[in-house]
C-alpha positions in Angstrom: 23.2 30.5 18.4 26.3 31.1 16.0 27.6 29.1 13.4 30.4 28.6 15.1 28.4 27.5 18.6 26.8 25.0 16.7 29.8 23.5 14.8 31.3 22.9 18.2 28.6 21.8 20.1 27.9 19.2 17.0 31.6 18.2 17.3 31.6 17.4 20.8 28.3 15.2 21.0 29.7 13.3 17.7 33.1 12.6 19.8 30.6 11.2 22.4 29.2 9.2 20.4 31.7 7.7 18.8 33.7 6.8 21.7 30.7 4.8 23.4 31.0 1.3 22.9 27.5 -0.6 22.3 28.0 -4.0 23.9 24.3 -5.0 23.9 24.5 -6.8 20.7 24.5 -10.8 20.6 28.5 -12.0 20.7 27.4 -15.3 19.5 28.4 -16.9 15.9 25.3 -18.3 14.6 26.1 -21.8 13.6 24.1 -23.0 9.9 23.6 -26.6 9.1 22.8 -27.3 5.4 25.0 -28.4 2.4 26.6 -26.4 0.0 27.2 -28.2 -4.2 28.9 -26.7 -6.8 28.2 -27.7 -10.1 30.9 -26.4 -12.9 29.9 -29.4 -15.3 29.3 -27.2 -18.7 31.6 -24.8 -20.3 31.8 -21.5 -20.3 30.5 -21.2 -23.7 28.1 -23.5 -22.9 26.8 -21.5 -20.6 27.1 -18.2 -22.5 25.1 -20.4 -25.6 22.3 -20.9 -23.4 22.4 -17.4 -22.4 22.1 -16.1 -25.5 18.9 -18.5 -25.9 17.4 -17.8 -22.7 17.5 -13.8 -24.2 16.1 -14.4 -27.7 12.7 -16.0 -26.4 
C-alpha cells in the first residue's frame, strides 16, 4: 500500500467517524443537593500574611 492509499483511506474512515452521532450517553442533568458558603471575612493581606507564615515553618 502507497502513501498516498493510506492517507485516503485514513481520511475517509476519520469522516466516518466524525459524522456518527453517539446518542448512548445519559441526557439527564444530575441534580446535587448540598450548600455552598463563602467566607471573604479577612483581607487580602491577611491572607497573604498567613501565607508567608504557613511557608517559613
Amino acid at each position: 500500500m502507497s502513501m498516498g492509499a493510506y492517507d485516503e483511506d485514513e481520511h475517509e474512515r476519520r469522516e466516518q467517524q466524525a459524522s456518527r452521532v453517539d446518542a448512548d450517553f445519559d441526557d439527564e442533568r444530575t441534580i446535587y443537593h448540598g450548600e455552598v458558603e463563602y467566607d471573604s471575612g479577612e483581607s487580602a493581606e491577611a491572607l497573604l500574611d498567613q501565607f508567608e507564615q504557613i511557608k517559613s515553618e
